[in-house]
TORDRENNU-802788 format. One record per residue: residue number from 1; x, y, z of N, C-alpha, C in turn. Coordinates in nm, 4 decimals, padded with zeros to 6 digits. Last residue first. Layout:
% TORDRENNU-802788
(site NUM (X Y Z) (X Y Z) (X Y Z)),
...
***
This chain:
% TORDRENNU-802788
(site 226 (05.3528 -01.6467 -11.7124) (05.2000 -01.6843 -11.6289) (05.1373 -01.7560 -11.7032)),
(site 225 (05.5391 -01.5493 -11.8645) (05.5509 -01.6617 -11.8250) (05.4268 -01.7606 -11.7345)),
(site 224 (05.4183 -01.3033 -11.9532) (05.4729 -01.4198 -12.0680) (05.4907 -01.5361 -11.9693)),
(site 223 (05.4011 -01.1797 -11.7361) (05.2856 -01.1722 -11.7875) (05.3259 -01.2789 -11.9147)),
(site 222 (05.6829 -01.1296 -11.6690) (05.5714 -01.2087 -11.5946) (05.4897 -01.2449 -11.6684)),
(site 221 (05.7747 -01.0142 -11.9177) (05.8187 -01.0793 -11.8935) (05.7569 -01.1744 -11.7779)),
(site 220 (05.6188 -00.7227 -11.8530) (05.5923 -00.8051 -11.9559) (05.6442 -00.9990 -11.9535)),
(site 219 (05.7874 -00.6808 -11.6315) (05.6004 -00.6971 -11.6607) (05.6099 -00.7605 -11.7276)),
(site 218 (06.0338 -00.6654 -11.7137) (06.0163 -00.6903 -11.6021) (05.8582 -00.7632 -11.6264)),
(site 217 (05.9399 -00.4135 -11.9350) (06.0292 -00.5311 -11.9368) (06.0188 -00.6330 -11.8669)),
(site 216 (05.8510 -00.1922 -11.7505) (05.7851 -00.2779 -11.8645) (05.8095 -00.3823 -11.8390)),
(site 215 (05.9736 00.0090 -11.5531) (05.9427 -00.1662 -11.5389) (05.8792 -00.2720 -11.6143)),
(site 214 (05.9918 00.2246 -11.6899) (06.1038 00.1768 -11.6870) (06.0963 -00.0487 -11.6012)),
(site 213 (05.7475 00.2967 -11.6534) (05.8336 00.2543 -11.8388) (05.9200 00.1848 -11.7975)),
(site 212 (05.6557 00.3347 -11.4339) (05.6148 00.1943 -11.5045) (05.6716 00.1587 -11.6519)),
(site 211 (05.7905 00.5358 -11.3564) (05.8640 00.4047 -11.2935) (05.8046 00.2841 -11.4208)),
(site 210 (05.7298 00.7083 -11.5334) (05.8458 00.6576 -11.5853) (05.8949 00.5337 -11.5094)),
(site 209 (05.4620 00.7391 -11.4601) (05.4707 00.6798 -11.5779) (05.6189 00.6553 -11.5894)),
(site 208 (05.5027 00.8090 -11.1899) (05.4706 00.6991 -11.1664) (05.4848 00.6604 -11.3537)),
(site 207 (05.6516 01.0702 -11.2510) (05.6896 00.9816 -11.1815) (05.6509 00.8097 -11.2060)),
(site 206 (05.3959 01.2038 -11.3538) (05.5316 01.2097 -11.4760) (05.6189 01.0669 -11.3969)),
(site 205 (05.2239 01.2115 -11.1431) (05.2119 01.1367 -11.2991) (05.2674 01.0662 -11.3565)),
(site 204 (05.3502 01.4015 -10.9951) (05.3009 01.2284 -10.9058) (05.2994 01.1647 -11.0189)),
(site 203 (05.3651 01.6194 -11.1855) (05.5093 01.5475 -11.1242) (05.4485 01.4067 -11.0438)),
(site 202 (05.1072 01.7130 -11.1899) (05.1658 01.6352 -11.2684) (05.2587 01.5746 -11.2555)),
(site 201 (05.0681 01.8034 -10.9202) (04.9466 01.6940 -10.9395) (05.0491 01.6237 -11.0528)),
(site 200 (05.2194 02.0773 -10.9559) (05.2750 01.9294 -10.8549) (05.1665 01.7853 -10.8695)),
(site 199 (05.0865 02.1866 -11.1681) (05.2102 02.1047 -11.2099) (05.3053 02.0143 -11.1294)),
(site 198 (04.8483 02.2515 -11.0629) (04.8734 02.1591 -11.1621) (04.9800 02.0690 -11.1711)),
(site 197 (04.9133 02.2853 -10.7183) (04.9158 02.3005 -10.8461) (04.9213 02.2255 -10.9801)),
(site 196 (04.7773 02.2294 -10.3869) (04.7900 02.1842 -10.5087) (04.7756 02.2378 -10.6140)),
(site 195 (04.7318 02.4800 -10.2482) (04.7990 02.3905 -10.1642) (04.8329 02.2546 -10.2829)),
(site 194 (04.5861 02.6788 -10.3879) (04.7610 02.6573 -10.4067) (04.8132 02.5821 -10.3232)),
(site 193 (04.3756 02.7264 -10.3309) (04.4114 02.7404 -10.2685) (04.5750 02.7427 -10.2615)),
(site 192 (04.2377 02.5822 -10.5377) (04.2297 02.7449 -10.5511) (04.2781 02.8376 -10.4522)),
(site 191 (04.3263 02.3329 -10.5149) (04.3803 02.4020 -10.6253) (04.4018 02.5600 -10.5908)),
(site 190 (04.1523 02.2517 -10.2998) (04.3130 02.2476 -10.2734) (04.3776 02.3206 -10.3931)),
(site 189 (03.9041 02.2941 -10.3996) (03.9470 02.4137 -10.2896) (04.1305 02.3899 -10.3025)),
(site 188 (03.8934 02.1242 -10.6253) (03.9071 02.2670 -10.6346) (03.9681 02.3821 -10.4989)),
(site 187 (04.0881 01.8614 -10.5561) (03.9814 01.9282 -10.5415) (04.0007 02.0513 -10.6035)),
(site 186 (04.2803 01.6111 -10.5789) (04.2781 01.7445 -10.7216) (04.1103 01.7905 -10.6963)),
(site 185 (04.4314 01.5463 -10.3045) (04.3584 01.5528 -10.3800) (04.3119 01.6875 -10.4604)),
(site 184 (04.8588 01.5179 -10.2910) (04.6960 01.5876 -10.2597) (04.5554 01.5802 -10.3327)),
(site 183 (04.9531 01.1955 -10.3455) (04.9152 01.3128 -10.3870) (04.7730 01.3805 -10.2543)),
(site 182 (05.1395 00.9282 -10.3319) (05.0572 00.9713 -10.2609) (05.0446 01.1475 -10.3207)),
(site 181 (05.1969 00.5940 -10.4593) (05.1974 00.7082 -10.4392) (05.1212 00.8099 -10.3910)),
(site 180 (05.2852 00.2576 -10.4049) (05.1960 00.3634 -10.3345) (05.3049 00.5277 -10.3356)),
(site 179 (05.3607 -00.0149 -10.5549) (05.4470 00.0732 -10.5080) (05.2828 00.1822 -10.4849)),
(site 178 (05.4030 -00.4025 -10.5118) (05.3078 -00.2678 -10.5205) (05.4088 -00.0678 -10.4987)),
(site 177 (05.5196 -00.5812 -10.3991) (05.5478 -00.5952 -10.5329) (05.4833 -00.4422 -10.5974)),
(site 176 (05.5284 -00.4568 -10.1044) (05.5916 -00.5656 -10.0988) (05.5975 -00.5470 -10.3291)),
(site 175 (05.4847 -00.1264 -10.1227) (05.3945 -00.2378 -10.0710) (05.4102 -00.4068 -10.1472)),
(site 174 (05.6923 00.1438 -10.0867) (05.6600 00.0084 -10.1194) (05.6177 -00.0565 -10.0140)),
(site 173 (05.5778 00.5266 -10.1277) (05.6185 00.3844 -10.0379) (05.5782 00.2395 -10.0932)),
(site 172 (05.6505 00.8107 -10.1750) (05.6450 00.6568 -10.2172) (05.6571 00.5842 -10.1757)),
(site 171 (05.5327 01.1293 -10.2006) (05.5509 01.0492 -10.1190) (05.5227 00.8999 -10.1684)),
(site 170 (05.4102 01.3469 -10.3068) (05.4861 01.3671 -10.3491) (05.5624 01.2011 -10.3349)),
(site 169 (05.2056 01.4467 -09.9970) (05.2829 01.4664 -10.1147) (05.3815 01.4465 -10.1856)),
(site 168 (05.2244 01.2031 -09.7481) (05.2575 01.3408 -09.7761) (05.2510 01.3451 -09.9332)),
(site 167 (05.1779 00.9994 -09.4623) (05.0805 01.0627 -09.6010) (05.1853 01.1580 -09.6491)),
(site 166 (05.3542 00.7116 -09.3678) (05.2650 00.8294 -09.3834) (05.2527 00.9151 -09.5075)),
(site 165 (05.4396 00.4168 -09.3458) (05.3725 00.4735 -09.4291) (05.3328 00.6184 -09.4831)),
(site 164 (05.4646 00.3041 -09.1230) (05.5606 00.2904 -09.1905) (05.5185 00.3433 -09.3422)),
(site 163 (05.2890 00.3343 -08.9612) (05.3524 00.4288 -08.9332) (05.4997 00.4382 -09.0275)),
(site 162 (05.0785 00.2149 -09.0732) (05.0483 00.3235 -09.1018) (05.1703 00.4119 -09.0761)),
(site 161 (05.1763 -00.0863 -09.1933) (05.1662 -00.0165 -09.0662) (05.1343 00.1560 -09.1092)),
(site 160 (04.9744 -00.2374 -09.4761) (05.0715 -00.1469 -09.4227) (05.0814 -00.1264 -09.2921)),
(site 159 (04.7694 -00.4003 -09.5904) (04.8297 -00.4437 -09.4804) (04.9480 -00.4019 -09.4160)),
(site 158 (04.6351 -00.2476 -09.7968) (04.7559 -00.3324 -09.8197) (04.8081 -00.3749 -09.7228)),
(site 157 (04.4090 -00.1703 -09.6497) (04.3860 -00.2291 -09.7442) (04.5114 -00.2701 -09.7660)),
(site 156 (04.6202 00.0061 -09.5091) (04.5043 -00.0863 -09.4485) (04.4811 -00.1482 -09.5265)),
(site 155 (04.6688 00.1875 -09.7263) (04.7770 00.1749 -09.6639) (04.6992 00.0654 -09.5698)),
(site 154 (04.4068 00.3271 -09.8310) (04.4500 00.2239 -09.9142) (04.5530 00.1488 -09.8053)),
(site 153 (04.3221 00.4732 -09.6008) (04.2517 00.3285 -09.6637) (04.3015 00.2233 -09.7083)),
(site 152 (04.5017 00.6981 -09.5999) (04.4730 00.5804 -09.5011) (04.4192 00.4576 -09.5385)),
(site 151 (04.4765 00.7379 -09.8932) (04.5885 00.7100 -09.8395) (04.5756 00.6325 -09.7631)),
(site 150 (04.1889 00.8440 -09.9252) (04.2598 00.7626 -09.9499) (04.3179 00.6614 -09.9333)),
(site 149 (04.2567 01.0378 -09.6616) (04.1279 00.9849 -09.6590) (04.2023 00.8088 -09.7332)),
(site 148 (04.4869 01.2150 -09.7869) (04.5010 01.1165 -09.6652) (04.4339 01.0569 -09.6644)),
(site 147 (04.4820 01.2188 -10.1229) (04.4326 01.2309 -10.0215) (04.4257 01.1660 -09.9202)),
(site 146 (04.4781 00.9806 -10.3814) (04.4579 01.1298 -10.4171) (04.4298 01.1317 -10.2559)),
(site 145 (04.7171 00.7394 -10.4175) (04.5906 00.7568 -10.3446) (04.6232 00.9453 -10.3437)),
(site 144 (04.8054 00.5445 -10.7164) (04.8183 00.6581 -10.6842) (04.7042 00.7245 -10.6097)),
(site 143 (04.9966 00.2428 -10.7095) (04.8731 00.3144 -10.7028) (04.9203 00.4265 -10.6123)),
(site 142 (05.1146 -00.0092 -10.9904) (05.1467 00.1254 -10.8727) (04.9876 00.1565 -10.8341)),
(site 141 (05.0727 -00.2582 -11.0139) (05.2468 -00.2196 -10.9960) (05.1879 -00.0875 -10.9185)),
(site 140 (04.8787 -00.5619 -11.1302) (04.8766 -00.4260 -11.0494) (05.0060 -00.3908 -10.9563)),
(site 139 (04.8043 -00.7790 -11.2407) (04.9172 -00.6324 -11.2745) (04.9304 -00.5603 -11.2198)),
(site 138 (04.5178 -00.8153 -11.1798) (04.6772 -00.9154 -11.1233) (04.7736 -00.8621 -11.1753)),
(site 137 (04.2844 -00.7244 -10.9367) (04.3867 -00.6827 -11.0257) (04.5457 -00.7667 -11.0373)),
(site 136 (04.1639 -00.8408 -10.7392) (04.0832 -00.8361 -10.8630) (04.1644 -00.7814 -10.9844)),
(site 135 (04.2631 -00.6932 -10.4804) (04.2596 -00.8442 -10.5005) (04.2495 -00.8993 -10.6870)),
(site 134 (04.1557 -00.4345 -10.5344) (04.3483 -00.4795 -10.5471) (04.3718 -00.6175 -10.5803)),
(site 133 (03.9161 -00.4945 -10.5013) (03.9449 -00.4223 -10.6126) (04.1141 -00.4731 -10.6270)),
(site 132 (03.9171 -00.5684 -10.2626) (03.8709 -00.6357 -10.3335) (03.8805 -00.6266 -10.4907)),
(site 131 (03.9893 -00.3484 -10.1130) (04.0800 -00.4515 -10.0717) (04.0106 -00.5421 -10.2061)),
(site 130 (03.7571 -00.1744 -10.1693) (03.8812 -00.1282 -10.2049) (03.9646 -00.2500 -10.2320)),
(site 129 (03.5581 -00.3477 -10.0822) (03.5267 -00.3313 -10.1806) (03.6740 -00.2782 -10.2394)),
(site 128 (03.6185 -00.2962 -09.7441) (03.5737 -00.4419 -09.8157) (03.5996 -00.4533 -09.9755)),
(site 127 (03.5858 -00.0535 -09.6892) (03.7541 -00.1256 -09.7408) (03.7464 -00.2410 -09.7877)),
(site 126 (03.3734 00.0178 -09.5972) (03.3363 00.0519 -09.7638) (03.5075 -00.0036 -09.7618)),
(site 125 (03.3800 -00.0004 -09.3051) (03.2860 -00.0137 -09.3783) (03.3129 -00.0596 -09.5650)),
(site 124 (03.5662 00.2590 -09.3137) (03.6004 00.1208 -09.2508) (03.5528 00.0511 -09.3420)),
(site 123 (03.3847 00.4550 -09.3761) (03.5512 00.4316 -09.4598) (03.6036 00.3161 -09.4327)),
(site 122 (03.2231 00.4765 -09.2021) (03.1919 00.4417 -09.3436) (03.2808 00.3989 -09.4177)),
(site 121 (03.3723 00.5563 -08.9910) (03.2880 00.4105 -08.9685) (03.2156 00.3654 -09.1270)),
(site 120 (03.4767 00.7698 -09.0215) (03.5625 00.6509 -08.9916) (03.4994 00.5484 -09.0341)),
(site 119 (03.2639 00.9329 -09.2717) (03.2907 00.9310 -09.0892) (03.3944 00.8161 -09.0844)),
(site 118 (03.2710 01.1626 -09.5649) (03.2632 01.0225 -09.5239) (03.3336 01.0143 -09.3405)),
(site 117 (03.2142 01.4248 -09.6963) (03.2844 01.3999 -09.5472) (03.2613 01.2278 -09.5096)),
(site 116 (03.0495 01.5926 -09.8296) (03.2201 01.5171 -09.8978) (03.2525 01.4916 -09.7669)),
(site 115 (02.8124 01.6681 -09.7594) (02.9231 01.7822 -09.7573) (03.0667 01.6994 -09.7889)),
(site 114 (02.7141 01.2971 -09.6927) (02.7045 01.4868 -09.7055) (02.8219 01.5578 -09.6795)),
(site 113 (02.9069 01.1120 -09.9153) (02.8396 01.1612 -09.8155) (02.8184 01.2825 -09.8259)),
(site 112 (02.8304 00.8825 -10.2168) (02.8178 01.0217 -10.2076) (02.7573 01.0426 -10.0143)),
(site 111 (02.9641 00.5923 -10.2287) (02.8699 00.6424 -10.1999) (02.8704 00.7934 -10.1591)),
(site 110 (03.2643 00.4592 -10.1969) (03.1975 00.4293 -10.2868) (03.0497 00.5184 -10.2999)),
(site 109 (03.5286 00.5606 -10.0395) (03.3832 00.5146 -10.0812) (03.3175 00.5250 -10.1576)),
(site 108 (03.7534 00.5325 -10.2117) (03.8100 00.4690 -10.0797) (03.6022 00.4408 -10.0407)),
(site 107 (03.7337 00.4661 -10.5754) (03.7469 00.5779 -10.4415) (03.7366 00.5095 -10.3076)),
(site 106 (03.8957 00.4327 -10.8317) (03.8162 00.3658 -10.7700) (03.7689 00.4626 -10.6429)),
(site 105 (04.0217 00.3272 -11.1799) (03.9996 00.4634 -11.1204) (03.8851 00.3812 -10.9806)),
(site 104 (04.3281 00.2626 -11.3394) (04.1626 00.1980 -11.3036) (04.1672 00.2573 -11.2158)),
(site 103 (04.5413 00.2012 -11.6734) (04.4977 00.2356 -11.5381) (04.3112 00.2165 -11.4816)),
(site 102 (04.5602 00.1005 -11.9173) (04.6367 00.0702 -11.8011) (04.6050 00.1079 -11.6675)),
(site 101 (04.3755 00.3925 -12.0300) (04.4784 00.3204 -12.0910) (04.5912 00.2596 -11.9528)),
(site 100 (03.9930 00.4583 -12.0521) (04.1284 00.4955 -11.9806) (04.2196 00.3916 -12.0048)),
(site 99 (03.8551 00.6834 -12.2347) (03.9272 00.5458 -12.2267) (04.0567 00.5520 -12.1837)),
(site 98 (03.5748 00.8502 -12.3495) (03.7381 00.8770 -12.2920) (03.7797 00.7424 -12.2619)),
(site 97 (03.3182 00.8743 -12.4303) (03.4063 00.8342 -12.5180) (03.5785 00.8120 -12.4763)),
(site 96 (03.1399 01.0033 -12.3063) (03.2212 01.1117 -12.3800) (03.3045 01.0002 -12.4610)),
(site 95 (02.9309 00.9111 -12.1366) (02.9337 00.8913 -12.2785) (03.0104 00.9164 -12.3357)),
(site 94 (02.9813 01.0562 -11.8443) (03.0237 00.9155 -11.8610) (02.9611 00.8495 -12.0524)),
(site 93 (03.1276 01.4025 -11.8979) (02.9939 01.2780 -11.8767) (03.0163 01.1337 -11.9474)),
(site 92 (03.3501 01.4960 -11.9725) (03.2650 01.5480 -11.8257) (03.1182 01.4906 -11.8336)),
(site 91 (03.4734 01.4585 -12.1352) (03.3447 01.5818 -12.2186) (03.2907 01.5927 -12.0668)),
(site 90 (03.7879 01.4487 -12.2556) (03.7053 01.4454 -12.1343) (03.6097 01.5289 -12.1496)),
(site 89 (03.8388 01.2204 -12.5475) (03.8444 01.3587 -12.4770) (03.7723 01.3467 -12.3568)),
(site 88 (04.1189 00.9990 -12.5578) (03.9795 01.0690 -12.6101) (03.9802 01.2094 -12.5518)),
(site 87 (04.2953 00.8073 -12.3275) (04.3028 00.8667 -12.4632) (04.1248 00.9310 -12.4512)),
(site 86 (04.5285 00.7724 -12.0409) (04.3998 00.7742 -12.1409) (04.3873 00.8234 -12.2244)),
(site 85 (04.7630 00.7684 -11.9664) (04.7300 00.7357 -11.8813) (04.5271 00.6592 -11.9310)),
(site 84 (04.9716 00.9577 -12.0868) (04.9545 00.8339 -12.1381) (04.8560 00.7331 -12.0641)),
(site 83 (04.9779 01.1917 -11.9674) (05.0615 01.0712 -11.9260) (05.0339 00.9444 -12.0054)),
(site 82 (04.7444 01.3196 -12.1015) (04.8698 01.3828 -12.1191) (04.9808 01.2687 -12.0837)),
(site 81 (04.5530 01.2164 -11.9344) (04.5805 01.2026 -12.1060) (04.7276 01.2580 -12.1695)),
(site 80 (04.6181 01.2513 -11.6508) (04.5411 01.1144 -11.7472) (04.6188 01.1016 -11.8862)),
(site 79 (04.5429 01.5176 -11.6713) (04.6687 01.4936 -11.6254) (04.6937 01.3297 -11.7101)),
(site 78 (04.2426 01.5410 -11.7667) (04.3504 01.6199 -11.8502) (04.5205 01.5354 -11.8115)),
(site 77 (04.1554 01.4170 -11.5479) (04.1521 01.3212 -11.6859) (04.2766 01.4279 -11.7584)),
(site 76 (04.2242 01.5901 -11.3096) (04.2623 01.4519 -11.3028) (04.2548 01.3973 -11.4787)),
(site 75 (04.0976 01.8395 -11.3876) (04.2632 01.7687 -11.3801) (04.2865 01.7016 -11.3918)),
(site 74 (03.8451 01.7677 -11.4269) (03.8798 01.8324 -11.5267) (04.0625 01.8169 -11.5372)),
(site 73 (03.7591 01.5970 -11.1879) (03.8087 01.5280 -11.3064) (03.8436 01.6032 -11.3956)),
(site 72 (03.7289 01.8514 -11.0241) (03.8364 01.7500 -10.9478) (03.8760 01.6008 -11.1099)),
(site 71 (03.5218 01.9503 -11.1260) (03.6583 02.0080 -11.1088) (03.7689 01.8991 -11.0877)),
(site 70 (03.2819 01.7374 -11.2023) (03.3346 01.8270 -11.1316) (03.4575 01.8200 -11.1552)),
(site 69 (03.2333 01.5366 -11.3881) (03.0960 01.5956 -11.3866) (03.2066 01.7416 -11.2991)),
(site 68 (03.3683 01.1848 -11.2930) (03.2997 01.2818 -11.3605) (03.1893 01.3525 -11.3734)),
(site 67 (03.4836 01.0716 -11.0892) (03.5675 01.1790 -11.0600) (03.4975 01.2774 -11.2251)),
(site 66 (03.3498 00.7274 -11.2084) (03.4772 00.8289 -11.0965) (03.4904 00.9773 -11.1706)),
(site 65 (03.0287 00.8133 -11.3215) (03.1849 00.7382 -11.2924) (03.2618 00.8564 -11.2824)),
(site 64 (02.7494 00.8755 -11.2491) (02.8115 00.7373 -11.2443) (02.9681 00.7097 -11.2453)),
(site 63 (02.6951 01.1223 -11.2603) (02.7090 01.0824 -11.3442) (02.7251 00.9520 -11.3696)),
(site 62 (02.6263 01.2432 -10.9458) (02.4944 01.2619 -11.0753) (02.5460 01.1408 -11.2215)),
(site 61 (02.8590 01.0758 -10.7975) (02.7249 01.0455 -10.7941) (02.5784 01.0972 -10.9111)),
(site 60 (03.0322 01.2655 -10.9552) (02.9997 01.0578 -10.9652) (02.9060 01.0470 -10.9338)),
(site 59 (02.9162 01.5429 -10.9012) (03.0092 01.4426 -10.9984) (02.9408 01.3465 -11.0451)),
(site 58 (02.7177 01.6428 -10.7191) (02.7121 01.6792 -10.8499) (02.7746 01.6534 -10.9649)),
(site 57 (02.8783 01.4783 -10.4927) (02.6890 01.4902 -10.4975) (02.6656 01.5363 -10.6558)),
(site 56 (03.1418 01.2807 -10.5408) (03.0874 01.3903 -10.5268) (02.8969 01.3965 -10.5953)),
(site 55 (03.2536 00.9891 -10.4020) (03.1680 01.0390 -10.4997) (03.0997 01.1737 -10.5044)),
(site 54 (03.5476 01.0046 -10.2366) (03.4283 00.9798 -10.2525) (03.3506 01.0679 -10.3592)),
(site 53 (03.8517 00.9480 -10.3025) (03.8077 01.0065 -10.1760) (03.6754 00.9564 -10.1402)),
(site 52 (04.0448 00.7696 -10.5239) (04.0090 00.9219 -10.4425) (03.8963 00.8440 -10.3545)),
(site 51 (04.3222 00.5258 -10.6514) (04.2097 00.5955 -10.5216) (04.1797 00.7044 -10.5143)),
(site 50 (04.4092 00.4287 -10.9344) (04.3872 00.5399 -10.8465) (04.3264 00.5503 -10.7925)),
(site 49 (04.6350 00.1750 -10.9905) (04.4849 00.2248 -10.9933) (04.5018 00.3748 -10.9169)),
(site 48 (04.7502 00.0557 -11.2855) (04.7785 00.1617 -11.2289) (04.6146 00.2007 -11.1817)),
(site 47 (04.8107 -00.1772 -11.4432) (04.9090 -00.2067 -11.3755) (04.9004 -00.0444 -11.3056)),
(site 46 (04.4905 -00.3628 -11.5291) (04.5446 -00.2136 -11.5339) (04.6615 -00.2408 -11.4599)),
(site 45 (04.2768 -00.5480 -11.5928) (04.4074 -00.6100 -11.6237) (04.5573 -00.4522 -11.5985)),
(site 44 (04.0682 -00.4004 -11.5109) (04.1209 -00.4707 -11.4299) (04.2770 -00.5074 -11.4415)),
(site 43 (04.0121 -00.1099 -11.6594) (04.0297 -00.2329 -11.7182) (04.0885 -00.2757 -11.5863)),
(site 42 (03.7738 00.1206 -11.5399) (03.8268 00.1111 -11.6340) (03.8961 -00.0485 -11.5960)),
(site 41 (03.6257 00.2353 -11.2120) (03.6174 00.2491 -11.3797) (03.7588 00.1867 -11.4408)),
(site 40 (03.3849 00.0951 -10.9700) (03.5089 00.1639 -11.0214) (03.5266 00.1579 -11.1886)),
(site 39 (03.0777 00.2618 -10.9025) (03.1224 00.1073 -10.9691) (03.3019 00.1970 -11.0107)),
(site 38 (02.9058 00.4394 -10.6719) (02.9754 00.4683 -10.7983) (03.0777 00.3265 -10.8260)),
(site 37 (02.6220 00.3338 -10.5037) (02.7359 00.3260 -10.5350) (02.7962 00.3570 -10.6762)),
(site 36 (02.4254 00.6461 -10.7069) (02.4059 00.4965 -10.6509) (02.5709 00.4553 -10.5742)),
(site 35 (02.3120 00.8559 -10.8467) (02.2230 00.8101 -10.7360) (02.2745 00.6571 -10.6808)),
(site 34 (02.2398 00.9291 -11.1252) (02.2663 00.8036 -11.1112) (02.2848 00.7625 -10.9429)),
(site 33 (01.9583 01.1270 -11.1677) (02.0775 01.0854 -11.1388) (02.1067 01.0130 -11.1499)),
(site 32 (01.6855 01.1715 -11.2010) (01.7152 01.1207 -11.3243) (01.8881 01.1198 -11.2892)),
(site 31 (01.6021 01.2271 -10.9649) (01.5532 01.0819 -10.9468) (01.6324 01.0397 -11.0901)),
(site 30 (01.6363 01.4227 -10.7245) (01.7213 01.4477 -10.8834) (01.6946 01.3122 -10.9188)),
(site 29 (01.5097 01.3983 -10.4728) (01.5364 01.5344 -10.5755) (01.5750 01.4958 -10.6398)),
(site 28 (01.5573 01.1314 -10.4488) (01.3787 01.2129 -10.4492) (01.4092 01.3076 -10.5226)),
(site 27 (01.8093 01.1246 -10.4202) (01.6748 01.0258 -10.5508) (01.6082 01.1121 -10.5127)),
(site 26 (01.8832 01.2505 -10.2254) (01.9074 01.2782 -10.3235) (01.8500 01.2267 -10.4880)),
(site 25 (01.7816 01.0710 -09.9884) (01.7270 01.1604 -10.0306) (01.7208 01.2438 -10.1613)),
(site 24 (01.9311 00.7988 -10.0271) (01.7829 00.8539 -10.1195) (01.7154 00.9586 -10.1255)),
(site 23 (02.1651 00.8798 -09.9826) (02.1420 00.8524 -10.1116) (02.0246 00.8332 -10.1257)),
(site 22 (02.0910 00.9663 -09.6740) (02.1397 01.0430 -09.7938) (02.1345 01.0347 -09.9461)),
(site 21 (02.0520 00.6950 -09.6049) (01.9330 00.7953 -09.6217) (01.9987 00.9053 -09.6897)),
(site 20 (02.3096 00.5416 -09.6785) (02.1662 00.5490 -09.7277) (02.0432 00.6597 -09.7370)),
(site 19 (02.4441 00.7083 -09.5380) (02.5164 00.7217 -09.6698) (02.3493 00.6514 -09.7515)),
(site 18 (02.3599 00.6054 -09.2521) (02.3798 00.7467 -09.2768) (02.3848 00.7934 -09.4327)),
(site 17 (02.4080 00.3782 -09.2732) (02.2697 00.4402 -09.2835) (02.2653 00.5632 -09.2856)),
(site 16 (02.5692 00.1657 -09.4869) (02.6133 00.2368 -09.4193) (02.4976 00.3522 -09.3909)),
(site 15 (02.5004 -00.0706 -09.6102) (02.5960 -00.1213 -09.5339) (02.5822 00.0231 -09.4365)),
(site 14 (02.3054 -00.1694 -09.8470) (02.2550 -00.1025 -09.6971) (02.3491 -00.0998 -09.6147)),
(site 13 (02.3325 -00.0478 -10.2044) (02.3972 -00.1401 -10.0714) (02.3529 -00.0428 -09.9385)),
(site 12 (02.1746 -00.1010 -10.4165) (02.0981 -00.0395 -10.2835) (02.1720 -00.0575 -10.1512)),
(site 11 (02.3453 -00.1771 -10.5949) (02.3108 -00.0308 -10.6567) (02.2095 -00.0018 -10.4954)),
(site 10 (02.6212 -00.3388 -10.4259) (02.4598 -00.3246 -10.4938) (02.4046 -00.2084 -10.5259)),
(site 9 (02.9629 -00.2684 -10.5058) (02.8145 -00.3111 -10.4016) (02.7208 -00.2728 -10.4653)),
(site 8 (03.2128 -00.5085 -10.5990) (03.1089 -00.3933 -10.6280) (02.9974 -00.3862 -10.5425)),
(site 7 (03.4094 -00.6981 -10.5549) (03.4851 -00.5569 -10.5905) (03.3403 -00.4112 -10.5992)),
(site 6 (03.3192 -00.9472 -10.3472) (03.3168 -00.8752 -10.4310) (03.3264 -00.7670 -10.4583)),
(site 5 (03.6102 -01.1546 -10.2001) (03.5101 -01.0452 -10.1906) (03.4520 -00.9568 -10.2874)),
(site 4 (03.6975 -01.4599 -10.3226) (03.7373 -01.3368 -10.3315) (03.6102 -01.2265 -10.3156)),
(site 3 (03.7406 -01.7460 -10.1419) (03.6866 -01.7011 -10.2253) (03.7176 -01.5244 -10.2315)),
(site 2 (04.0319 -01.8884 -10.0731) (03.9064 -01.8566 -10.0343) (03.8653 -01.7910 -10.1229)),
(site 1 (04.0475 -02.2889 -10.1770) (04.0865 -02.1515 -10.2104) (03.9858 -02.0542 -10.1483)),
***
């Protein structure tokens, strides 16, 4: 059997030198950060992951997990909880107590670049850990990639043709038992920009929770016979 790549990199992973010397510079200044690969969040056994982008410098990276501390999780968990997606509250720091329900939160990298710009060669780089994450999930029915960045990744990571694939909003494509949804990412600029509104971030939600109501049955029914 081959063995399965591991889903996490080392709190010093040296894979990418650009994303290193960055991550230590940011130790020197803020040494009480968390400063590290951001570890994906919530239950493996999840039938819903979500890809974003990368660890923001004053998010994931100060807090440790996905998409908390900035704008971009004030939607994302609110949208979350409202779908049934998680319960608690979002206090915007990895203690708050929030719990995410079926789903599992991950980003295409894993490591805070400068100015949010991860290069080809990091994104390449860092699919080891994505592809490993999908591997590592045996429910796994939908995923929802926040952003071409994402998108591209993930669509590689599933052994997609890209051209049988492309990015858009709103946008579903099946990956043989997998289904891939595709959203704009819930940045602030795309918000404050109206290129993403709440309520189109929620329609990717409302969607993917009724495909997965409506495929319970189906699930469940694997998951009894395994």
């Amino acid at each position: 059997m081959m063995a399965i790549a591991r889903s996490e990199p080392d709190r010093n992973c040296p894979l990418c030198p650009r994303l290193v010397d960055y991550r230590l510079a940011v130790r020197a200044r803020a040494p009480d950060w968390f400063n590290a690969p951001v570890p994906t969040f919530g239950d493996p056994d999840a039938a819903l992951l979500i890809v974003g982008l990368a660890p923001g410098v004053q998010g994931a990276n100060r807090t440790g997990r996905p998409f908390t501390g900035d704008f971009a999780g004030d939607l994302l968990y609110a949208t979350l909880i409202e779908h049934g997606f998680a319960k608690g509250v979002y206090q915007a720091r990895p203690d708050d107590g929030l719990r995410l329900v079926d789903c599992r939160i991950a980003n295409a990298v894993r490591c805070v670049p400068p100015q949010n710009k991860p290069r080809p060669v990091e994104i390449n780089t860092c699919r080891q850990f994505l592809s490993a994450v999908l591997e590592t999930m045996p429910r796994l029915t939908a995923i929802v990639a926040l952003g071409r960045v994402a998108h591209d990744s993930t669509v590689k990571a599933l052994g997609l043709r890209a051209s049988a694939a492309p990015f858009g909003h709103g946008a579903v494509h099946t990956a043989g038992a997998r289904t891939l949804y595709d959203s704009y990412h819930c940045s602030r600029y795309n918000t404050n920009t109206r290129v993403l509104t709440p309520q189109m971030f929620r329609e990717v939600f409302a969607k993917v929770r009724a495909d997965l109501d409506g495929d319970k049955p189906k699930r469940a029914m694997s998951k009894t016979s395994s």
